[in-house]
Each structure stands twice: as structure tokens, then as C-alpha cells.
Biopython code that builds the backbone (N, CA, C, O; Angstrom):
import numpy as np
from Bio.PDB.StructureBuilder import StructureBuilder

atoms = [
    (1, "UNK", "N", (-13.063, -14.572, 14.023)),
    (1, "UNK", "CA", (-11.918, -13.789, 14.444)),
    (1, "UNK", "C", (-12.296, -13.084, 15.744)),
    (1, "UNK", "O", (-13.401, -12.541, 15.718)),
    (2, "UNK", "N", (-11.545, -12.978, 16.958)),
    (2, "UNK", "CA", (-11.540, -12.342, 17.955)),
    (2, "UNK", "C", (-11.383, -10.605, 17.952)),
    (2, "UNK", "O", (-10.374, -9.963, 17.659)),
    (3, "UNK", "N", (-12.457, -10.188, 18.293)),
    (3, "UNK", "CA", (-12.402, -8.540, 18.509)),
    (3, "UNK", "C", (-11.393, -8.211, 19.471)),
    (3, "UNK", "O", (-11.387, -8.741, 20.583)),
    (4, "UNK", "N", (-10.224, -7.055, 18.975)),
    (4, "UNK", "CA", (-9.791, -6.124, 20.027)),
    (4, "UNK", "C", (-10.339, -5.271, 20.046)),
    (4, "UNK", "O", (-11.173, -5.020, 19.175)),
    (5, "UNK", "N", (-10.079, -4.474, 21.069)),
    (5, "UNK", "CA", (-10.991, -3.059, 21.338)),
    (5, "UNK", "C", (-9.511, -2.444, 21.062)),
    (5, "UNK", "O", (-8.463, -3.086, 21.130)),
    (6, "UNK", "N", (-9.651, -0.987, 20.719)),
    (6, "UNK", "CA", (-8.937, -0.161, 19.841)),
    (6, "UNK", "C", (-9.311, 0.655, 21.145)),
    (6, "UNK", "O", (-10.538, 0.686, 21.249)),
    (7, "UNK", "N", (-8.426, 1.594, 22.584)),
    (7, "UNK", "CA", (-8.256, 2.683, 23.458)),
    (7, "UNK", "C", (-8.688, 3.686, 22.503)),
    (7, "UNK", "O", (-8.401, 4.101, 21.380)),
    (8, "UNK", "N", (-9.601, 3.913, 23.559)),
    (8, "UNK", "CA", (-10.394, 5.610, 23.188)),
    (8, "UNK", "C", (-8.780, 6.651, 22.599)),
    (8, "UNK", "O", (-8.661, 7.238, 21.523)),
    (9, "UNK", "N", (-7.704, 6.564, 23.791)),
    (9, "UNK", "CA", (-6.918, 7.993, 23.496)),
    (9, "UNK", "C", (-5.428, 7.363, 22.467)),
    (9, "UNK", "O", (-4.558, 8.107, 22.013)),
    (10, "UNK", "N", (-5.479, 5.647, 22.272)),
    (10, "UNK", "CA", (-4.910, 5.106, 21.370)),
    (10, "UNK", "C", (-5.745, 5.821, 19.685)),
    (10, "UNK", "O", (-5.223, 6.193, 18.634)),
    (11, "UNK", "N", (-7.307, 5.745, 20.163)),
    (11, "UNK", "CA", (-7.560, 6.161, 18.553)),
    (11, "UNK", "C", (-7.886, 7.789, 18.289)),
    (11, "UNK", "O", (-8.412, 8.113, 17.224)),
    (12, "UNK", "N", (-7.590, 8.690, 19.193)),
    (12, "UNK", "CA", (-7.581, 10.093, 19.265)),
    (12, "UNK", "C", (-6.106, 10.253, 18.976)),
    (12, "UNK", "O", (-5.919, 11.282, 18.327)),
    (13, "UNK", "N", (-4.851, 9.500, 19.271)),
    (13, "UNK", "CA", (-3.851, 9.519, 18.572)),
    (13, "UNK", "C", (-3.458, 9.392, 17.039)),
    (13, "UNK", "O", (-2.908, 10.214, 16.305)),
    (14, "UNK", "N", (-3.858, 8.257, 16.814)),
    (14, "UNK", "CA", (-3.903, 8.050, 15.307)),
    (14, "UNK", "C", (-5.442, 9.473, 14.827)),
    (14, "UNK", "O", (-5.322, 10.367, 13.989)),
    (15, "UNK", "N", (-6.039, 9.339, 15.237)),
    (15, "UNK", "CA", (-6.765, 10.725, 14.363)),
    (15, "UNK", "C", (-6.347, 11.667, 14.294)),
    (15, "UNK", "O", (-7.009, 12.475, 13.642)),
    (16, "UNK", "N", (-4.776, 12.248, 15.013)),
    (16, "UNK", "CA", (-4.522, 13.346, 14.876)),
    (16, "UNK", "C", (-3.404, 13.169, 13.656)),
    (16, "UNK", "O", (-3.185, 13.992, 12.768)),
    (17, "UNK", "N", (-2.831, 12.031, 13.821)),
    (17, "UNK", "CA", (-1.521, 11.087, 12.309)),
    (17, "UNK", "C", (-2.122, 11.543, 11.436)),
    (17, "UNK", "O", (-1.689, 12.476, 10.761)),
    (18, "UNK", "N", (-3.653, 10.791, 11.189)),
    (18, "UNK", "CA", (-4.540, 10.744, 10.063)),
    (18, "UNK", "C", (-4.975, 11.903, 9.883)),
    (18, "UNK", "O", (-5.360, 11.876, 8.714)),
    (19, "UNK", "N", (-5.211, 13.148, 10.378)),
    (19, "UNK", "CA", (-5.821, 13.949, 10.090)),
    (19, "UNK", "C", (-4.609, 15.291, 9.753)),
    (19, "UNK", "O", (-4.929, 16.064, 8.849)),
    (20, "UNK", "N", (-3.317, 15.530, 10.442)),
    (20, "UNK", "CA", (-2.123, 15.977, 9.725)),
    (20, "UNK", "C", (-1.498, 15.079, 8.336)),
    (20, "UNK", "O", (-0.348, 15.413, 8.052)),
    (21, "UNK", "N", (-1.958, 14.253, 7.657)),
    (21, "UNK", "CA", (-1.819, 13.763, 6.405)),
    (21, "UNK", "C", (-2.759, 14.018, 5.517)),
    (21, "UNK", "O", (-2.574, 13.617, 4.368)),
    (22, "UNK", "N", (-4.241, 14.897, 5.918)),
    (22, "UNK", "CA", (-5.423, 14.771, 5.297)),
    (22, "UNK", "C", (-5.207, 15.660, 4.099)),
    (22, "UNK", "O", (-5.951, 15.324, 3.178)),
    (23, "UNK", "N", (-4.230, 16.953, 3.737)),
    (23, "UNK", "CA", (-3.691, 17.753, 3.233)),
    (23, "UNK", "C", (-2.471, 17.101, 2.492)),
    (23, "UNK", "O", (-1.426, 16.629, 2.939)),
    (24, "UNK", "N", (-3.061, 17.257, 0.906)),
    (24, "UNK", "CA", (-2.110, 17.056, 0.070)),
    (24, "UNK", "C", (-0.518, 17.931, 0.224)),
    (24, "UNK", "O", (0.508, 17.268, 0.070)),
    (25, "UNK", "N", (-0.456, 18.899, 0.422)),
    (25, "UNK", "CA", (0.731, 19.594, 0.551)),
    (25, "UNK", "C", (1.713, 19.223, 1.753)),
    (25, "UNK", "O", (2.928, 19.389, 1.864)),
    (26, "UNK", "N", (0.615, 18.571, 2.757)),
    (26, "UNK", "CA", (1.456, 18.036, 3.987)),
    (26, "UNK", "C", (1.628, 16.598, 3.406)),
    (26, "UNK", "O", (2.804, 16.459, 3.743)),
    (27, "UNK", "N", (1.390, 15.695, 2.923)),
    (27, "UNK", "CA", (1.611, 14.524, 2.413)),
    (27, "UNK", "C", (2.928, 14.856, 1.171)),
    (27, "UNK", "O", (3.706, 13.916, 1.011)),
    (28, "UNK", "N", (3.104, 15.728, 0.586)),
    (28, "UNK", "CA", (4.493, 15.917, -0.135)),
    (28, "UNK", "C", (5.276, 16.390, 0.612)),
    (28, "UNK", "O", (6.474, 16.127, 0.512)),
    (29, "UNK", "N", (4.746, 17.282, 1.630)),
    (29, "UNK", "CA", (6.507, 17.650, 2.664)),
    (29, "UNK", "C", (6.452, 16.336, 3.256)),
    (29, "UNK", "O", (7.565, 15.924, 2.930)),
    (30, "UNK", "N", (5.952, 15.462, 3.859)),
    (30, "UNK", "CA", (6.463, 14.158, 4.399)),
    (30, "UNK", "C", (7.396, 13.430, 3.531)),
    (30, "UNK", "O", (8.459, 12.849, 3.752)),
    (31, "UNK", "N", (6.692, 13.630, 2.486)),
    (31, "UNK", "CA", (7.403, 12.707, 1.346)),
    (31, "UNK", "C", (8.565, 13.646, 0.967)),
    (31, "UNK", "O", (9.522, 12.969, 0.590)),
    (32, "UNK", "N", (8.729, 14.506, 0.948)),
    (32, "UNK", "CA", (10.213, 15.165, 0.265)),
    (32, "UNK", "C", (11.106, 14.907, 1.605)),
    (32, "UNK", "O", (12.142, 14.243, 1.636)),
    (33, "UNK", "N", (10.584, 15.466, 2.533)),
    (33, "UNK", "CA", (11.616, 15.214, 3.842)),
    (33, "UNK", "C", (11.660, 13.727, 4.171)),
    (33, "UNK", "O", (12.630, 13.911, 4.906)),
    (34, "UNK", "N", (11.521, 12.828, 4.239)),
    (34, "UNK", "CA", (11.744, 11.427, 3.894)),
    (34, "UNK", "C", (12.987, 11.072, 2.937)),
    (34, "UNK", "O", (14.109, 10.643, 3.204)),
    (35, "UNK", "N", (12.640, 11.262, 2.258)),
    (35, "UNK", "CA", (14.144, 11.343, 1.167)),
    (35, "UNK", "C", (15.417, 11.856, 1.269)),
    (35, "UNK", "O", (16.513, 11.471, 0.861)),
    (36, "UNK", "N", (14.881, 13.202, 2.161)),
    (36, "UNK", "CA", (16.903, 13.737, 2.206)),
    (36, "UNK", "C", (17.311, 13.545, 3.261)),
    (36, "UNK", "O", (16.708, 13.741, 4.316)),
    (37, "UNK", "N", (18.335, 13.157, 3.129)),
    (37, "UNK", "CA", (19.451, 12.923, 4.141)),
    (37, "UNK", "C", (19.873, 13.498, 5.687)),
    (37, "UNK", "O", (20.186, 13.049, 6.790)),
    (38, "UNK", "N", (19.666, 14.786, 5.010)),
    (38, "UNK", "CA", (20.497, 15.847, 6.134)),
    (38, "UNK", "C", (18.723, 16.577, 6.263)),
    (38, "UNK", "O", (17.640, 16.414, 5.700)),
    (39, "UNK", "N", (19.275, 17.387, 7.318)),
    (39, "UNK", "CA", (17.411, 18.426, 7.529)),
    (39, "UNK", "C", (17.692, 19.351, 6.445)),
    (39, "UNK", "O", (18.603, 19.282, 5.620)),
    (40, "UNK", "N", (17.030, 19.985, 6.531)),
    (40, "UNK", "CA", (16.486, 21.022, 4.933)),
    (40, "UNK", "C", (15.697, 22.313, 5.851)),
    (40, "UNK", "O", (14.889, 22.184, 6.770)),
    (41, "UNK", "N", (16.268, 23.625, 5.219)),
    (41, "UNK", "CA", (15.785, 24.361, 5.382)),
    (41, "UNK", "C", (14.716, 25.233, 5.040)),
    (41, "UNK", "O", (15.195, 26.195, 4.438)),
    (42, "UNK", "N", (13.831, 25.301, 5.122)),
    (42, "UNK", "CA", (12.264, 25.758, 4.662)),
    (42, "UNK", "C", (12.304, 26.103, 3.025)),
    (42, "UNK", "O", (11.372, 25.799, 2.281)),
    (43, "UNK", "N", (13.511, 26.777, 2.574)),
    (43, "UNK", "CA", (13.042, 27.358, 1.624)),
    (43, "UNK", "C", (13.510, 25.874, 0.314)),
    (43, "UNK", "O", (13.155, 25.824, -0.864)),
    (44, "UNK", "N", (14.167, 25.100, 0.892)),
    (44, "UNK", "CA", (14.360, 23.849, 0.068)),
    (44, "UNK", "C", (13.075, 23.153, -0.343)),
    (44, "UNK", "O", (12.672, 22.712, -1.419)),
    (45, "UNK", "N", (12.520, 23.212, 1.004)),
    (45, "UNK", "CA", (11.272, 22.561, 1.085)),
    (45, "UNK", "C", (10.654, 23.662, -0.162)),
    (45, "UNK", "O", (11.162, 23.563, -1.279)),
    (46, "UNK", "N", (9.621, 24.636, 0.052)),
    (46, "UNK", "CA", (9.070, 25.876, -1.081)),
    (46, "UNK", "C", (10.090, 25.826, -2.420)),
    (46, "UNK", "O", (9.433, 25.798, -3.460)),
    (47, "UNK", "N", (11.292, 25.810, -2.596)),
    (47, "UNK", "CA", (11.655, 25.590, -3.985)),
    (47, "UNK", "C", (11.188, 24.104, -4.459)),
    (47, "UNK", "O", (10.833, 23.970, -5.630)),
    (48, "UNK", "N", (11.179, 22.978, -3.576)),
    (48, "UNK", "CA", (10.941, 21.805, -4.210)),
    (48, "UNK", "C", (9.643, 21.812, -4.682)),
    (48, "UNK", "O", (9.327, 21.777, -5.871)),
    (49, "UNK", "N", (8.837, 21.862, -3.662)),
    (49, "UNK", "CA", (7.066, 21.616, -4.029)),
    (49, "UNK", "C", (6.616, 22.851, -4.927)),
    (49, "UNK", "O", (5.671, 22.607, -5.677)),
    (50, "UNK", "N", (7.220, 24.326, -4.977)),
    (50, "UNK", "CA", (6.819, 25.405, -5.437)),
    (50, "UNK", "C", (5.649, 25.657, -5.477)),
    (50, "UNK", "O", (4.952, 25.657, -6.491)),
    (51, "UNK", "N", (5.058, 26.082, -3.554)),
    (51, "UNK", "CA", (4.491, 26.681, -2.865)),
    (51, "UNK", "C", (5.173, 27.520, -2.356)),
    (51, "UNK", "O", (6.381, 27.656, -2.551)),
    (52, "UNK", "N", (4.093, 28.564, -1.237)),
    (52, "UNK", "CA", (4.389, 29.849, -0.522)),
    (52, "UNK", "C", (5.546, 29.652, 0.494)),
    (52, "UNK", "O", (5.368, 28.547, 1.008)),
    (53, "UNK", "N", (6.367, 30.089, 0.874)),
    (53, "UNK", "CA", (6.779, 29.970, 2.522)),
    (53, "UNK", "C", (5.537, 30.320, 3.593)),
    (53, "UNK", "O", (5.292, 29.344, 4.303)),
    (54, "UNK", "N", (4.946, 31.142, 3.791)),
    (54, "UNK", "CA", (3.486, 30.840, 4.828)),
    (54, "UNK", "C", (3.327, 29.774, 4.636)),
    (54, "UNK", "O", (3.784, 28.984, 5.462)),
    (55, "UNK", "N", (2.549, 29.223, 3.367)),
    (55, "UNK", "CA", (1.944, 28.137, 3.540)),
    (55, "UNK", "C", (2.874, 26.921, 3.417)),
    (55, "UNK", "O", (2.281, 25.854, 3.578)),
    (56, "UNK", "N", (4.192, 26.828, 3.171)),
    (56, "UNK", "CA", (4.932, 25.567, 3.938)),
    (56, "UNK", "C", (5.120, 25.349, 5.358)),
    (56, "UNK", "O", (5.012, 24.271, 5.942)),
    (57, "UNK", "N", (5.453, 26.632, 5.925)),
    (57, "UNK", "CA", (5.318, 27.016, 7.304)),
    (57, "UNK", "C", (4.457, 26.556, 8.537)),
    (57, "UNK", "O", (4.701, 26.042, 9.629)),
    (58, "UNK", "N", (3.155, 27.046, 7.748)),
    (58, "UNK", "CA", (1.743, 26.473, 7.851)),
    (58, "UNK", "C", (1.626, 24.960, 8.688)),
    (58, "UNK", "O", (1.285, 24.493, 9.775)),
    (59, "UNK", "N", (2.412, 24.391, 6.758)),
    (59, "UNK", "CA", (2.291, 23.067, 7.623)),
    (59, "UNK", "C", (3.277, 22.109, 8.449)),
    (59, "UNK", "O", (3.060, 21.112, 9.139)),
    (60, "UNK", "N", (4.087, 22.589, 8.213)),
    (60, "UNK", "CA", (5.517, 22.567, 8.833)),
    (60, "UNK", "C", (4.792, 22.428, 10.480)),
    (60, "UNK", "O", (4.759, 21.431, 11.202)),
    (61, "UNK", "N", (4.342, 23.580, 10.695)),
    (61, "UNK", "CA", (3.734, 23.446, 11.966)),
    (61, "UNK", "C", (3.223, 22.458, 12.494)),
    (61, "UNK", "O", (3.766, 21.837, 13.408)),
    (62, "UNK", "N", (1.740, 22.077, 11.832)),
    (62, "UNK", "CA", (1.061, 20.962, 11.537)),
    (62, "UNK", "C", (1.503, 19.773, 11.953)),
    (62, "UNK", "O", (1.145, 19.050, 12.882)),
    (63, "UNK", "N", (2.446, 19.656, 11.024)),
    (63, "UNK", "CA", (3.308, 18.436, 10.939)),
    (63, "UNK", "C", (4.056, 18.187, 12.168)),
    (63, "UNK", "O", (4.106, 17.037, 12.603)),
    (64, "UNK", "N", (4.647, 19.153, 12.778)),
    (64, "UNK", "CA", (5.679, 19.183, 14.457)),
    (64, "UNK", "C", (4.930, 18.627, 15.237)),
    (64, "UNK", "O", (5.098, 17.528, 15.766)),
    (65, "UNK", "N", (3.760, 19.596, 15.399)),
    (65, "UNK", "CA", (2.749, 19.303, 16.480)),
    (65, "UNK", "C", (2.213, 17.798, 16.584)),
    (65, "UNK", "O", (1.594, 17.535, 17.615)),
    (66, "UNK", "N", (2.372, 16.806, 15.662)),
    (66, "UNK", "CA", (2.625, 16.118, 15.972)),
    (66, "UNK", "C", (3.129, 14.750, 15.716)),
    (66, "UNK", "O", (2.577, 13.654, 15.612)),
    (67, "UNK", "N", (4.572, 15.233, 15.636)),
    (67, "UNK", "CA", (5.856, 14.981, 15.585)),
    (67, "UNK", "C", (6.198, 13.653, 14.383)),
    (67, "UNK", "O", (6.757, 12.575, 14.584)),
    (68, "UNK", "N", (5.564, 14.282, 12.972)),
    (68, "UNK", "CA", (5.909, 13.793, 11.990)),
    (68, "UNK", "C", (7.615, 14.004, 11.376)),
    (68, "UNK", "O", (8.448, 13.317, 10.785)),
    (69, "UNK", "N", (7.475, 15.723, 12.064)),
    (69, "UNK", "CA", (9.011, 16.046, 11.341)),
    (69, "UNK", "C", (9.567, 16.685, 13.153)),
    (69, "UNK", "O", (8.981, 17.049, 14.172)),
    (70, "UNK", "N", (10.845, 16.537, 12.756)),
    (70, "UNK", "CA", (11.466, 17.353, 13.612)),
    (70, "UNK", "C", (12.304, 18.648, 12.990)),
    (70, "UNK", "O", (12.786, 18.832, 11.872)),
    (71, "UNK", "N", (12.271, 19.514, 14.261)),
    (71, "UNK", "CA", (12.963, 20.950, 13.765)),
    (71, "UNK", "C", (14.199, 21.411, 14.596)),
    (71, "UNK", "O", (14.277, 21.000, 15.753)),
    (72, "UNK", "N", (15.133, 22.196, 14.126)),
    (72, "UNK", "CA", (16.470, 21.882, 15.351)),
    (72, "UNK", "C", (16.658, 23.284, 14.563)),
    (72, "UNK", "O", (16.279, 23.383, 13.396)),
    (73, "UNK", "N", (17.343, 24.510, 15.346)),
    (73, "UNK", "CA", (17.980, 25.762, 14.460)),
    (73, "UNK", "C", (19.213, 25.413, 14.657)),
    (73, "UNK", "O", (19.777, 24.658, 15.449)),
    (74, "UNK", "N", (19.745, 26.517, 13.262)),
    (74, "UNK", "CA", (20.705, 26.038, 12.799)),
    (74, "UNK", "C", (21.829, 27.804, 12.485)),
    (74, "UNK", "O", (22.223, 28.097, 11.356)),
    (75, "UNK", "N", (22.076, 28.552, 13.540)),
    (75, "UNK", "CA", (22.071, 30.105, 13.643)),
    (75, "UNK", "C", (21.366, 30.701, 13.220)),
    (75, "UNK", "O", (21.417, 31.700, 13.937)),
    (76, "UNK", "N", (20.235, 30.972, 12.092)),
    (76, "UNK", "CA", (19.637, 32.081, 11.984)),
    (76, "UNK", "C", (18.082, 31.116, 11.218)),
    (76, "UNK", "O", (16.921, 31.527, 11.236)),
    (77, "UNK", "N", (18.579, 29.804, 10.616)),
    (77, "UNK", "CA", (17.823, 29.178, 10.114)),
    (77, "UNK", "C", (17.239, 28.147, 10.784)),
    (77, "UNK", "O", (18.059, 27.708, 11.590)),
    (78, "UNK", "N", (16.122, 27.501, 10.836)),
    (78, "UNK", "CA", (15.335, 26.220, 11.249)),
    (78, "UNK", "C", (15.614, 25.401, 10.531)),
    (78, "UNK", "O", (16.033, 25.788, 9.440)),
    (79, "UNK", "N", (15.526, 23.872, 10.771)),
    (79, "UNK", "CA", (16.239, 22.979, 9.626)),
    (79, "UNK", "C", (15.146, 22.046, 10.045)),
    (79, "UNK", "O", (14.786, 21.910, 11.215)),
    (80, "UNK", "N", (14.656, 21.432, 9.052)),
    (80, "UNK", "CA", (13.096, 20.348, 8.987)),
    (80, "UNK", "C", (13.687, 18.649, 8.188)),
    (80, "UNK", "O", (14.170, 18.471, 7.069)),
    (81, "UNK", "N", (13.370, 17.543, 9.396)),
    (81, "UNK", "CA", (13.515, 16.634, 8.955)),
    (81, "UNK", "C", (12.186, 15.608, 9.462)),
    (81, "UNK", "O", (11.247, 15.888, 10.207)),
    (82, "UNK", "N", (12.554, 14.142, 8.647)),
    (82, "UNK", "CA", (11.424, 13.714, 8.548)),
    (82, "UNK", "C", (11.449, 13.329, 10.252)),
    (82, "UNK", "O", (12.450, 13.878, 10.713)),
    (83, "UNK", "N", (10.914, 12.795, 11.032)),
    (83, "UNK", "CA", (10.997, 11.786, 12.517)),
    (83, "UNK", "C", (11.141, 10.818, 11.811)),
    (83, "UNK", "O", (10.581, 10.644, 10.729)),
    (84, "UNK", "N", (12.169, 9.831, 12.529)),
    (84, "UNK", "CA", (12.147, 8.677, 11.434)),
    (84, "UNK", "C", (11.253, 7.697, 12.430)),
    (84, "UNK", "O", (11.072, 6.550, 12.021)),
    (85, "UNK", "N", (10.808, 7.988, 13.429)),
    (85, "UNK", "CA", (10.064, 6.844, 14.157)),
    (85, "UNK", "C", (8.335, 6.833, 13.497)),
    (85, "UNK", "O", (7.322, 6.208, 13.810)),
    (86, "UNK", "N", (8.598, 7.677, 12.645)),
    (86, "UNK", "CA", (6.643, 7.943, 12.216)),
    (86, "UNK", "C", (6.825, 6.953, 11.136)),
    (86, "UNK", "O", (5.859, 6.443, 10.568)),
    (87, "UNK", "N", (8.236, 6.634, 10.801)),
    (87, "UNK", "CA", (8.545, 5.476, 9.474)),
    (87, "UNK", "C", (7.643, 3.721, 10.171)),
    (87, "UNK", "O", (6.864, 3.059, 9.486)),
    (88, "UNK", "N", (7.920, 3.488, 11.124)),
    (88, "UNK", "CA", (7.372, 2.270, 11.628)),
    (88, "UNK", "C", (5.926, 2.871, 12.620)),
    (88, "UNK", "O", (5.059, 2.082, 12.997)),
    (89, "UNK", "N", (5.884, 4.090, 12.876)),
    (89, "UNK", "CA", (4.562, 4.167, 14.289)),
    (89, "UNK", "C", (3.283, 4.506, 12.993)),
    (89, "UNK", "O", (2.217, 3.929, 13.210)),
    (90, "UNK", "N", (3.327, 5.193, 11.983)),
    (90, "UNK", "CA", (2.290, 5.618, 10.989)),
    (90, "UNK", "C", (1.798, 4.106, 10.240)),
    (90, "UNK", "O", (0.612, 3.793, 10.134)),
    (91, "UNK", "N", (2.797, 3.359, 9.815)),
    (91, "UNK", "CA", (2.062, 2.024, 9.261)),
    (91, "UNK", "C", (1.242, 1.106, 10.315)),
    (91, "UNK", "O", (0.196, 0.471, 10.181)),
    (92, "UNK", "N", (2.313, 1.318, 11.659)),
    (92, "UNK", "CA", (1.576, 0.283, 12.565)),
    (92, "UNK", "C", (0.499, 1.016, 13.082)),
    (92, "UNK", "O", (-0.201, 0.235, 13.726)),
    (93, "UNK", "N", (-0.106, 2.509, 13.107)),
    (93, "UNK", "CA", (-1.341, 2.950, 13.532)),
    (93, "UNK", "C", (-2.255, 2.518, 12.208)),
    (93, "UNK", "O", (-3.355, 2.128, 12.599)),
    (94, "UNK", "N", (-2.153, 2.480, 11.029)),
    (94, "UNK", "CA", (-2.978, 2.054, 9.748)),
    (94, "UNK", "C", (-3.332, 0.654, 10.081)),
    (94, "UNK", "O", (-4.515, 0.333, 10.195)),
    (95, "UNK", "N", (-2.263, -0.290, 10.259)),
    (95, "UNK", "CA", (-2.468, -1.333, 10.389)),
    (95, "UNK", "C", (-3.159, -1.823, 11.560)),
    (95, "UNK", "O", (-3.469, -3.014, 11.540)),
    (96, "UNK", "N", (-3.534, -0.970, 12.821)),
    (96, "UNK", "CA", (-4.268, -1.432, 13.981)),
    (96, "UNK", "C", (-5.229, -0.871, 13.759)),
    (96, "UNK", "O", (-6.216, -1.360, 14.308)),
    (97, "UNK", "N", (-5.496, 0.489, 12.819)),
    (97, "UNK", "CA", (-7.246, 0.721, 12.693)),
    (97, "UNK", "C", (-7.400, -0.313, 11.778)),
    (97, "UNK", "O", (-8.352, -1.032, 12.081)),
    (98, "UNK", "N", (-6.908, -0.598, 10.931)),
    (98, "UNK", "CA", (-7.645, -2.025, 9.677)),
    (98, "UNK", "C", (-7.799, -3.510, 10.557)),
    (98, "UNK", "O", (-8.598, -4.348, 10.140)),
    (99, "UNK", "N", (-7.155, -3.720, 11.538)),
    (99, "UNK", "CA", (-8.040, -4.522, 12.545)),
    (99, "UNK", "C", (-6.564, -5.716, 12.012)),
    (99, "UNK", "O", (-6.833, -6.913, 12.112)),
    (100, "UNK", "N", (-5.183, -5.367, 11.511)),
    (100, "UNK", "CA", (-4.186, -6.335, 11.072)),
    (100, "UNK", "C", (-3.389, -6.574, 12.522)),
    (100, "UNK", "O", (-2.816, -7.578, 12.947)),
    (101, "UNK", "N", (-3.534, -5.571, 12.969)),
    (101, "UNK", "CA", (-2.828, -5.502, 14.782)),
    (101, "UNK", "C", (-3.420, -5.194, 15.277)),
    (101, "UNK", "O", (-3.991, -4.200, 14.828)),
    (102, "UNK", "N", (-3.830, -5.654, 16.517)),
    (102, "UNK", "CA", (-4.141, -5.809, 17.702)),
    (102, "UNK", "C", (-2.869, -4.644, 18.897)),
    (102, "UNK", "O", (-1.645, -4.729, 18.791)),
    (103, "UNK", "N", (-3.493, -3.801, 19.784)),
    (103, "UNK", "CA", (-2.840, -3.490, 20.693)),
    (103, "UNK", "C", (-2.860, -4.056, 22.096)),
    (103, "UNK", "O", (-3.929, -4.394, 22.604)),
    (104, "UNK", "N", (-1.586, -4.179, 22.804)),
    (104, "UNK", "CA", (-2.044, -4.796, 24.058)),
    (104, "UNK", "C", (-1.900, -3.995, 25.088)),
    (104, "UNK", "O", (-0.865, -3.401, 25.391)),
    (105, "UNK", "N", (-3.011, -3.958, 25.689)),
    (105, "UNK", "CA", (-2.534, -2.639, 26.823)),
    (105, "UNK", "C", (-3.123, -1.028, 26.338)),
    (105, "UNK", "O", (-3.320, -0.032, 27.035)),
    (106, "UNK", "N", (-3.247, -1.174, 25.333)),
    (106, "UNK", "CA", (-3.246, 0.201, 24.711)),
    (106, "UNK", "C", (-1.979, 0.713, 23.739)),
    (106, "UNK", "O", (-1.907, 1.657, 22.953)),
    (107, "UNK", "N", (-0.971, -0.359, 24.146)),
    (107, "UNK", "CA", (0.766, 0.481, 23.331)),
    (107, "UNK", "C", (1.410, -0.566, 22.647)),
    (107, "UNK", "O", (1.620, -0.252, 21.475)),
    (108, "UNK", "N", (1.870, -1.893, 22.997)),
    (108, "UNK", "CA", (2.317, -2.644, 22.004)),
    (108, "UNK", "C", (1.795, -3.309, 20.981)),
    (108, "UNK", "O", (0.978, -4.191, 21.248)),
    (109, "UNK", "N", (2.140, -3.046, 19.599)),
    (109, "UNK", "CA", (1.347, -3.466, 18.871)),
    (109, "UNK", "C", (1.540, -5.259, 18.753)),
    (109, "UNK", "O", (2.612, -5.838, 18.930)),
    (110, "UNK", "N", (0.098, -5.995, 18.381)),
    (110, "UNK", "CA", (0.670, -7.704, 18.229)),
    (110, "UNK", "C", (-0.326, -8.046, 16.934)),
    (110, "UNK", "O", (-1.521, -7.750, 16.922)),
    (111, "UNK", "N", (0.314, -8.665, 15.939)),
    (111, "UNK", "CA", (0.075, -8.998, 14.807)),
    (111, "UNK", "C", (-1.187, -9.717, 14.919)),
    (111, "UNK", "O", (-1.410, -9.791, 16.127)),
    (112, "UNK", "N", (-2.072, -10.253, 14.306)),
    (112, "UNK", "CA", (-3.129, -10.491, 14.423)),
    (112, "UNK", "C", (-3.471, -12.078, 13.147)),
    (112, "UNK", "O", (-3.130, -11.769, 12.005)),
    (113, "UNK", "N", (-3.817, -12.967, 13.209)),
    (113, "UNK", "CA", (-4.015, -14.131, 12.583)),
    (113, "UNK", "C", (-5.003, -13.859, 12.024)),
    (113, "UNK", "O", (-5.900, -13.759, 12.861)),
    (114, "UNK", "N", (-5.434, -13.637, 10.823)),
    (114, "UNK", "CA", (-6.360, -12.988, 9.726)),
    (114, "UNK", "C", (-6.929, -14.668, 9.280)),
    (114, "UNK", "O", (-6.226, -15.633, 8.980)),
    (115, "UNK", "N", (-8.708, -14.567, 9.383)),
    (115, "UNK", "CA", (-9.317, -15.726, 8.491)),
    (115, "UNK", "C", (-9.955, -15.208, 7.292)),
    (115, "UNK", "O", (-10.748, -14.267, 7.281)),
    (116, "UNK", "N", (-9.497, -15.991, 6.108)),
    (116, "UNK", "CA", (-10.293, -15.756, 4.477)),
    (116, "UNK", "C", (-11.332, -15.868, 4.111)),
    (116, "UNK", "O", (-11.600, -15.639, 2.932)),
]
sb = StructureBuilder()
sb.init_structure("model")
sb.init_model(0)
sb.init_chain("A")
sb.init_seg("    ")
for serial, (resi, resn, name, xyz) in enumerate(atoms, 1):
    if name == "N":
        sb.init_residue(resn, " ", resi, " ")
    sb.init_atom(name, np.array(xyz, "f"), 0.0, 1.0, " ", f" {name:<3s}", serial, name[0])
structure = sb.get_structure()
């Protein structure tokens, strides 16, 4: 099988994916905000998981910074939804560190012909 090389700031990207998922509590707000429909306001989020508001907040943050969820106010409230582009960019960064895609350039991902 032919080696790609994996970009130094291609894999400082995905370490920051991988490392805002490293936290169980941030891996259930992905997953609850994934599911609903409309954005949700913090305390939906803390009644669902029944944790703190700080510490949803916390990761709420976490999570923005880089740009798992998006946040939009809503008059007095913040409203938290999932990014839906982390739905296809989070599998295809898993799948180019496991060596299943290949990047070209550094940005498009290209499927890769796997030997058994």
C-alpha cells in the first residue's frame, strides 16, 4: 500500500476534533444536540444530561471553539446547535488518521484502496 503523508496543521486540526470529544460530557452534548431539531437553550441541554450550567457552559465553550456546535442569541437567551458540517468533516478526519483516506493537498479528502 502507498504511504500518504498526513499535513503537520491537517493533523493539529483533527487533534483539536479529537481532543474536544476526549470528555465524556462533551461527547453527550454532541450527541443530544445532534438529535434536536431546532437549537436548544443551555438549560435544555443541563435538564437533559443533569449536570451544572457552569459545567455545560464549560463545554459548550469547548465545543464552539471549535466549531462542533454553533451558537446564535435569541433576546436574552443563547441557543446551541449541533454544526451539521462536523456530521461528514469528524468521520472523514477519523477516517484519514486510520490511513482509509488519503488527503490531497492537505484538504480534499480521496478514498484509499485498502490490501487484506
Amino acid at each position: 500500500m502507498s504511504e500518504h503523508k498526513l499535513e503537520r496543521e491537517t493533523a493539529e486540526s483533527y487533534a483539536r476534533w479529537f481532543h474536544a470529544l476526549s470528555d465524556a460530557n462533551r461527547v453527550m452534548i454532541v450527541h443530544f444536540l445532534a438529535q434536536q431539531r431546532d437549537p436548544v437553550p443551555v438549560g435544555a441541554i443541563v435538564d437533559h444530561l443533569g449536570i451544572s450550567q457552569p459545567t455545560v457552559s464549560h463545554h459548550l465553550k469547548i465545543l464552539s471553539q471549535v466549531r462542533f456546535v454553533t451558537r446564535r442569541r435569541a433576546g436574552t437567551s443563547i441557543l446551541y446547535a449541533i454544526n451539521h458540517s462536523c456530521e461528514v468533516g469528524l468521520p472523514t478526519a477519523a477516517n484519514v488518521v486510520l490511513g482509509l483516506l488519503a488527503t490531497r493537498d492537505g484538504n480534499d479528502p480521496i478514498p484509499l484502496e485498502r490490501t487484506s
